[in-house]
C-alpha positions as CSV (number, residue, x, y, z in Angstrom):
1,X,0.0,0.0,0.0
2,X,3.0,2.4,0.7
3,X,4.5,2.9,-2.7
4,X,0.9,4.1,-3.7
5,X,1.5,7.2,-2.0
6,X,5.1,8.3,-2.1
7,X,3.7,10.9,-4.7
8,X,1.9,13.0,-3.0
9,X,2.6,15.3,0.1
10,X,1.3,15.0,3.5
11,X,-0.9,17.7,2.6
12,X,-2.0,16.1,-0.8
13,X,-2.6,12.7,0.6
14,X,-4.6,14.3,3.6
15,X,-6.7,16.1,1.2
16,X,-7.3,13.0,-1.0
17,X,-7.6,10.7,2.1
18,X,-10.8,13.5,3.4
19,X,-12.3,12.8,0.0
20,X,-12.4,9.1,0.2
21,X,-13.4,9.0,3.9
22,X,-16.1,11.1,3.2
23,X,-17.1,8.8,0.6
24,X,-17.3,5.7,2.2
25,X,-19.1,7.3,5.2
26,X,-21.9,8.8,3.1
27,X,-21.4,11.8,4.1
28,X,-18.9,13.8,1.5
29,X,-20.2,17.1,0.6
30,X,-21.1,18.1,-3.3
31,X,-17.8,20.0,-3.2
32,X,-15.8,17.3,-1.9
33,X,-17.4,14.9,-4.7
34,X,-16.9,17.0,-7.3
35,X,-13.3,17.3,-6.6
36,X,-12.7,13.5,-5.5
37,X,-14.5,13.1,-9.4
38,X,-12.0,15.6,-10.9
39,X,-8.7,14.3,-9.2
40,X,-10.6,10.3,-10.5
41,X,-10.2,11.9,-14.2
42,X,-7.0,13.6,-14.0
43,X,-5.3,10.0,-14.0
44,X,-5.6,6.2,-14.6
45,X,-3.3,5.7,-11.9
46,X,-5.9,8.1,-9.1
47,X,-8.5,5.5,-10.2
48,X,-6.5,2.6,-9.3
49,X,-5.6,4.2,-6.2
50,X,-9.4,4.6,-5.3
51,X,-10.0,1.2,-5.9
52,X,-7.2,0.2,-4.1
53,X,-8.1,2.2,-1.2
54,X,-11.7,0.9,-1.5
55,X,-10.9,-2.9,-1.6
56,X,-11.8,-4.6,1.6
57,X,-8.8,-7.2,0.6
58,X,-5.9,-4.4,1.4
59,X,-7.2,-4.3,5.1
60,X,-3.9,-5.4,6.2
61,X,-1.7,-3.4,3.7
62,X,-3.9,-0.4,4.7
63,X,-2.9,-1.1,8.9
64,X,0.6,-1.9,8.2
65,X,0.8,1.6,6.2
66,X,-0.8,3.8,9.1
67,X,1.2,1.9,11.5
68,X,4.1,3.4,9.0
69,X,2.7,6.7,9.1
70,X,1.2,8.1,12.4
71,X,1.4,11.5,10.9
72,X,0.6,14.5,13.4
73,X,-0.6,16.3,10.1
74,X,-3.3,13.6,9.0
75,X,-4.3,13.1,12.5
76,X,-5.5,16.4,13.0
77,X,-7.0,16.6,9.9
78,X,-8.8,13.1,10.9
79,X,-9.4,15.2,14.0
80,X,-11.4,17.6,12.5
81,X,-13.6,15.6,10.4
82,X,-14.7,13.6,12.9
83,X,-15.2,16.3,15.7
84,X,-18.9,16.0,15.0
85,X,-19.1,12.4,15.1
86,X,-16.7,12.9,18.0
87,X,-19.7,14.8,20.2
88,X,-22.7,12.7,19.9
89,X,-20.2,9.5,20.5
90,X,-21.8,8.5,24.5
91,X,-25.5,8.2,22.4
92,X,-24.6,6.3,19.0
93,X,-20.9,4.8,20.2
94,X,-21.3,1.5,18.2
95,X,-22.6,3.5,14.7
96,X,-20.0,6.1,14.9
97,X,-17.6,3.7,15.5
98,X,-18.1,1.8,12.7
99,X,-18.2,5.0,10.3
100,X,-15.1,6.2,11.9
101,X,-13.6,2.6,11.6
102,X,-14.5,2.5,8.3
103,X,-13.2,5.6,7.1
104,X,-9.7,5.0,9.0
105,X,-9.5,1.8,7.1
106,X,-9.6,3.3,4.1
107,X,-7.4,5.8,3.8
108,X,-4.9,4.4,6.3
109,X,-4.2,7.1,8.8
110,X,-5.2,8.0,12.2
111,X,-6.6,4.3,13.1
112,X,-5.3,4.1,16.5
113,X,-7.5,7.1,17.5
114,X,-10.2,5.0,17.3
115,X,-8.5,2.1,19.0
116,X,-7.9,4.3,21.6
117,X,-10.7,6.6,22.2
118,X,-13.5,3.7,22.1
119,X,-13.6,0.0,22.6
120,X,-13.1,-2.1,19.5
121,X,-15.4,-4.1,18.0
122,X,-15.7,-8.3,18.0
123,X,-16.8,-7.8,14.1
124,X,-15.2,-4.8,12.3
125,X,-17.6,-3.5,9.5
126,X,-16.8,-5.0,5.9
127,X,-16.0,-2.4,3.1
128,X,-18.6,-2.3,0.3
129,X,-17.0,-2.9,-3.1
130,X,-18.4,-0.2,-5.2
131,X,-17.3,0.2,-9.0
132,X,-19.2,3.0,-10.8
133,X,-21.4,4.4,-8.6
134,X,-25.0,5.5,-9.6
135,X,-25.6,9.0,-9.6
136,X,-29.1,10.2,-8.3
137,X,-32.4,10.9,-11.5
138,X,-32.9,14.1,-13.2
139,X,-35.8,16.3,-14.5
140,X,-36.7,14.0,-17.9
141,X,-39.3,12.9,-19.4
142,X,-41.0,11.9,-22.9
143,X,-43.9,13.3,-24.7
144,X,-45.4,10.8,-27.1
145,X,-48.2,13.2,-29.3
146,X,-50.9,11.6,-30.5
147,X,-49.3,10.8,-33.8
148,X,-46.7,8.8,-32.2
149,X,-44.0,12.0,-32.4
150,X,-41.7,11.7,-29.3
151,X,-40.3,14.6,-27.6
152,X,-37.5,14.6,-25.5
153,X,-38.5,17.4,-22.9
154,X,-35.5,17.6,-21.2
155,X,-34.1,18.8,-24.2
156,X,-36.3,21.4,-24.7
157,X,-35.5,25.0,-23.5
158,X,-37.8,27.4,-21.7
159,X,-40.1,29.2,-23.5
160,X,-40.2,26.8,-26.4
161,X,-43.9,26.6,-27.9
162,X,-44.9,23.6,-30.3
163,X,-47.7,23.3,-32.0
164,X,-49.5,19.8,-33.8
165,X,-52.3,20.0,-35.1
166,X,-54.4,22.9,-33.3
167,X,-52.7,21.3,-29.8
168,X,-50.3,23.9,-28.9
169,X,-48.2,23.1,-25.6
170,X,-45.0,24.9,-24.2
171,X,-42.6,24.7,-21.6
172,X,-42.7,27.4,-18.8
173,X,-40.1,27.8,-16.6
174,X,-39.8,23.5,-16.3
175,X,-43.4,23.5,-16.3
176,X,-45.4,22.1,-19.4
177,X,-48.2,23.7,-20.1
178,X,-51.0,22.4,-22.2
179,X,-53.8,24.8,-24.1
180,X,-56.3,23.8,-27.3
181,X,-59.3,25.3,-28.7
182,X,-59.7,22.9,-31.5
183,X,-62.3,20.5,-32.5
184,X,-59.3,17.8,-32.8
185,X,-57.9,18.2,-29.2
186,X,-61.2,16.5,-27.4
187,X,-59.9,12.9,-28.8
188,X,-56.1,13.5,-28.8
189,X,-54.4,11.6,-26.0
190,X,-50.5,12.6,-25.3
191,X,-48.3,10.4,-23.0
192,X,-45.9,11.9,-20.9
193,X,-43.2,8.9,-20.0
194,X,-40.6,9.8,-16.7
195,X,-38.1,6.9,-17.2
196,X,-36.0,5.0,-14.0
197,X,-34.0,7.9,-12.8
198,X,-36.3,10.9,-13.8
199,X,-38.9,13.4,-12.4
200,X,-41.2,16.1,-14.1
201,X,-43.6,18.5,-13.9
202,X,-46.7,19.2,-16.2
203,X,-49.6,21.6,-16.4
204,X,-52.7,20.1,-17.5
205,X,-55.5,22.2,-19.4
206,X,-57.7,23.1,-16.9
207,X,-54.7,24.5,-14.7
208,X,-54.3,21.5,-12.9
209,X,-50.6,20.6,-12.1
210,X,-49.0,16.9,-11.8
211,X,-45.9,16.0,-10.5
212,X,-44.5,12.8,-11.6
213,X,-42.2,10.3,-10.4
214,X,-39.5,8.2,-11.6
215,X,-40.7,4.9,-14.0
216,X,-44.1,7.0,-14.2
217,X,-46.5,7.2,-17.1
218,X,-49.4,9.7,-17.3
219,X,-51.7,9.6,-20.6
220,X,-54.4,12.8,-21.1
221,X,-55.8,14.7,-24.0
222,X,-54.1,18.6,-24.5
223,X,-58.2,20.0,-23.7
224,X,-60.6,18.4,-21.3
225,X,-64.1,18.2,-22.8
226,X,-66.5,20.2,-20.4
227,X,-68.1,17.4,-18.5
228,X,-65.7,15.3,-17.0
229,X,-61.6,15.6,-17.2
230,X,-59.7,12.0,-17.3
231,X,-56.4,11.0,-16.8
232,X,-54.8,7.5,-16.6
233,X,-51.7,7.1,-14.5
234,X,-49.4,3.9,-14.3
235,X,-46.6,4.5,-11.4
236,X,-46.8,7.6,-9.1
237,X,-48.0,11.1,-9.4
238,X,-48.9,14.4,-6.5
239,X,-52.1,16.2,-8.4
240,X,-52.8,19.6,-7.6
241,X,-56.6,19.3,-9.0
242,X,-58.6,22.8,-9.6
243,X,-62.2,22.6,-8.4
244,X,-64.9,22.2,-10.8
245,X,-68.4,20.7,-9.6
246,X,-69.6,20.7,-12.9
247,X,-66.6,18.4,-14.2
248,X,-65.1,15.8,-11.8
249,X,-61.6,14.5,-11.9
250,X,-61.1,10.9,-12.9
251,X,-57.3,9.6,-12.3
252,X,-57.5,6.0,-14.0
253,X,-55.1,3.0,-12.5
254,X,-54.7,-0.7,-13.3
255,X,-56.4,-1.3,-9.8
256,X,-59.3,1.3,-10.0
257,X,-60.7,4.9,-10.6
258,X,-59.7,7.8,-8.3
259,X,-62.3,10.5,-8.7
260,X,-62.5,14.0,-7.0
261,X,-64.3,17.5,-8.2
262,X,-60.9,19.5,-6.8
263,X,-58.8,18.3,-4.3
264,X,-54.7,17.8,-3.5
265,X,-53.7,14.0,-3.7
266,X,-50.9,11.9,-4.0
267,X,-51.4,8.5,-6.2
268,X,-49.0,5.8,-6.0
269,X,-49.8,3.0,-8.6
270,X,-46.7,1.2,-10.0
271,X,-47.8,-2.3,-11.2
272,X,-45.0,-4.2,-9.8
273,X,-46.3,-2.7,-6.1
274,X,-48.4,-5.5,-4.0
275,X,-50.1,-2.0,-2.4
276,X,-52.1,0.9,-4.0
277,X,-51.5,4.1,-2.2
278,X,-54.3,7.1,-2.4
279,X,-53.4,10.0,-0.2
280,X,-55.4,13.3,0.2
281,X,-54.1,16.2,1.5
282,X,-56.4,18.7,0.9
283,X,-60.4,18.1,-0.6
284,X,-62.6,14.6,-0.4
285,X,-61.7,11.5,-2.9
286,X,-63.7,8.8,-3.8
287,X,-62.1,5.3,-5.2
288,X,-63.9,2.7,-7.3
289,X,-63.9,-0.3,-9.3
290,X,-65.7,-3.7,-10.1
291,X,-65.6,-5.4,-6.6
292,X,-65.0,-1.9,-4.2
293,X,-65.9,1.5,-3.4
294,X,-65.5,3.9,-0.6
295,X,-65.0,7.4,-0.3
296,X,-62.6,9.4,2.6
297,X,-61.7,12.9,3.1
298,X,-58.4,15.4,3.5
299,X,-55.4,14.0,5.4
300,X,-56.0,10.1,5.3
301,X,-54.4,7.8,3.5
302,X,-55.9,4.6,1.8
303,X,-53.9,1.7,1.0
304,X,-55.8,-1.2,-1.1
305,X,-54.1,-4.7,-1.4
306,X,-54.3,-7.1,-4.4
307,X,-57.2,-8.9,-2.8
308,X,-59.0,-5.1,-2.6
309,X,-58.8,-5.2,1.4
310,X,-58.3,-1.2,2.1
311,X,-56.9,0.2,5.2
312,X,-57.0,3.6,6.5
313,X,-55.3,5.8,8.7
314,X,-53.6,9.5,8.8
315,X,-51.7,11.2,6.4
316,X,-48.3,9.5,6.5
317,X,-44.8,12.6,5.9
318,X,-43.1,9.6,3.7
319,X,-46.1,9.7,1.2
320,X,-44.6,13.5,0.6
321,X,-41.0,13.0,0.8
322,X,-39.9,12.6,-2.9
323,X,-41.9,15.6,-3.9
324,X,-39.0,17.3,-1.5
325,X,-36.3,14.8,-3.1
326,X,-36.1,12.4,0.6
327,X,-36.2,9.2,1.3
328,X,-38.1,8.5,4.0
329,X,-38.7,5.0,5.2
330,X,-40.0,3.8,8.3
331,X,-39.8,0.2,9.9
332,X,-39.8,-0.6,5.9
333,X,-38.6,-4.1,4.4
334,X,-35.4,-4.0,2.1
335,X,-37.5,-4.9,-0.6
336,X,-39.3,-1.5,-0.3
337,X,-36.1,-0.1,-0.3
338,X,-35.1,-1.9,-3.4
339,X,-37.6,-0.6,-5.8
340,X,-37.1,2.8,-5.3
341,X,-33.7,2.3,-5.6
342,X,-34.8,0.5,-8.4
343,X,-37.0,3.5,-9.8
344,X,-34.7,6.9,-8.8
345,X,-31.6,5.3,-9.7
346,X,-32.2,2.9,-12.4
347,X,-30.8,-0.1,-10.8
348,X,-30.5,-3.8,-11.1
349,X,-31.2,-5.2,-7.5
350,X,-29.7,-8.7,-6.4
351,X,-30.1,-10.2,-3.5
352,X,-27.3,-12.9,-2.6
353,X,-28.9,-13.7,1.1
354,X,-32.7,-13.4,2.8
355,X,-32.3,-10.3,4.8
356,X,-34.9,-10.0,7.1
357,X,-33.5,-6.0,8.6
358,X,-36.3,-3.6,8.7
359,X,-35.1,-0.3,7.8
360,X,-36.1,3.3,9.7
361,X,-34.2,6.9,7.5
362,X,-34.8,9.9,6.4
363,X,-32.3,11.2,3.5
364,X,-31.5,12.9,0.4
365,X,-32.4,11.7,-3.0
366,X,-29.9,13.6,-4.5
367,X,-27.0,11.6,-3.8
368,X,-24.9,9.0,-5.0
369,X,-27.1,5.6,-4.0
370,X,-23.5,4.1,-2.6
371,X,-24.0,7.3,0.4
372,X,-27.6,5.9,1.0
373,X,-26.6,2.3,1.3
374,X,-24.0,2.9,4.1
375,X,-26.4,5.0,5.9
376,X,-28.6,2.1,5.7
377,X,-25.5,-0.3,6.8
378,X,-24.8,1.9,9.6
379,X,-27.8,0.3,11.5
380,X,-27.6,-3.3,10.5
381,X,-25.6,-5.9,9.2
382,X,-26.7,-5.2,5.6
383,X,-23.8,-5.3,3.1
384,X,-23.5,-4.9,-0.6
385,X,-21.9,-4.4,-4.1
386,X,-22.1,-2.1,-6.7
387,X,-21.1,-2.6,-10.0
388,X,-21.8,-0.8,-12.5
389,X,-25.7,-0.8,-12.4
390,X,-26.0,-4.0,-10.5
391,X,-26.5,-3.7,-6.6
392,X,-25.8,-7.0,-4.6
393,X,-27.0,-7.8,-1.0
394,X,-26.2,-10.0,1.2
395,X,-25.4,-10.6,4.9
């Protein structure tokens, strides 16, 4: 491990050894990430050193090297990233030990701090192996017309109007905006398609705005006729609905019909989901189809399982946290976890072991999914692999 880092100064190799810690910990900063990225590009040889200083296998190479070391220079500087850490130790000593622990590992300096200033552990914490970490989604999304024409909206710029046919839509400071007057816009139907790893927002033509989430479809015509305006969603959408008593609402789904007169609401309705999630936050919703029906009011959420049993209870904060771009899960499995990992950042989920963990975090979406996992794996014996788009669990 030594000769890896004759090149570089005390002051370089501090600087690069902050990056990496901060890395594996989850907690680097955008700054810090930016500039691990750009010293990762600079060289083939700063790439092999990541991996290198990454590998779980070089756990003895990386000892042996701090042993070699015990720099005052990197010890203060281990010091001061870890004061934080260092305060709440008393309350979360077994967590903060294996971050710290960790991020020692790693970069091979200031280890015996740790040793020193908290009991060591029976079963020190395994290093992920992550090779091309995936980066969080993106505002994109595809508009297929009613002619089949696909748009790519990301790539359109603000301001932009298009017209097809009498339809004429536009984008409005990242807002689409839909508006028709003619004949052939009643039995149009566009398709707005988010892909794994997107978002958007669109306004509808009644003024009604939708927010959609990742691997989400929404299919609606550019001008609601005057008696009833109808949507059909596949995946998960918040709907700010105007109020109209003279035209209701109708959100379609695989599972049933969502129908309001004006009302705020999220809809979660992926296909691959065992659960159907209506939530209202504002105004009363009604939900229907073959076998069910039932109607509840602001602040309650309805789930409905496959078998159409429905359960009720308060408005829940994690049915709201992606529209703020969090994660928050509570007491969930890791196979909830999974598929919005699977969704947001478009990955491929293995699972090498039965892991039976229940998971309780609230985090940022935008991050790098390696900085969520460890958060996750600071609380459980969960362990994994990235690489390239594939996630691997195990125990």
């Amino acid at each position: 491990m030594k000769e890896y880092f004759t090149k570089y100064t005390d002051a370089e190799a501090s600087r690069i050894a902050g990056f990496v810690a901060g890395y594996i910990r989850g907690d680097i900063s955008s700054a810090d990430h930016s500039a691990l990225d750009k010293w990762l590009s600079t060289a083939k040889e700063n790439i092999r050193l990541f991996e290198k200083l990454t590998d779980n296998r070089n756990r003895e190479a990386s000892m042996q090297w701090m042993r070699e070391v015990n720099s005052d220079f990197r010890l203060r500087e281990l010091q001061d990233k870890l004061k934080l850490e260092q305060a709440h130790r008393r309350k979360k000593r077994l967590t903060l030990f294996k971050n710290a622990m960790s991020a020692c590992f790693v970069i091979g300096v200031g280890m015996f701090f740790y040793f020193y200033a908290a009991p060591p552990s029976n079963e020190p914490p395994t290093l992920p192996f992550i090779k091309n970490d995936i980066v969080p989604g993106i505002e994109q999304a595809v508009l297929t017309l009613n002619n089949g024409r696909k748009i790519e909206l990301d790539s359109i710029r603000t301001g932009k109007y298009t017209k097809e046919k009498g339809i004429r839509f536009f984008l409005e400071t990242d807002n689409w905006k839909f508006r028709s007057h003619a004949v052939a816009a009643l039995t149009a139907q566009h398709i707005i398609t988010v892909p794994p790893r997107g978002k958007y927002q669109l306004e509808l033509s009644d003024g009604s705005k939708v927010w959609l989430n990742a691997d989400s479809e929404i299919r609606f015509p550019p001008i609601f006729p005057p008696d009833k305006r109808v949507v059909e969603l596949s995946g998960e959408a918040y709907f700010e609905i105007g109020t109209n008593s003279n035209s209701p609402f109708l959100i379609r789904t695989a599972r049933g019909t969502v129908e309001t007169k004006g009302a705020t609401i999220n809809v979660n309705a992926y296909p691959n989901d065992p659960l159907l999630y209506i939530t209202s936050f504002v105004g009363s919703v009604s939900f229907a189809n073959s076998r069910i029906k039932f109607q509840f009011g602001q602040n309650h959420e309805v789930s409905i399982l496959e078998n159409d049993t429905v359960k009720s209870r308060r408005v829940q904060l994690a049915n709201l946290a992606w529209m703020h771009d969090e994660f928050l899960f509570e007491n969930d499995s890791l196979e909830v976890i999974a598929r919005e990992l699977e969704r947001w950042y478009g990955a491929k989920i293995i699972y090498a072991d039965r892991i039976n963990d229940r998971f309780t975090i609230r985090t940022s979406r935008n991050q790098r999914v390696s900085q969520l996992l460890i958060s996750l794996q600071a609380t459980s014996k969960l362990q994994f692999e990235i690489d390239n788009n594939t996630i691997t669990f195990r125990n």
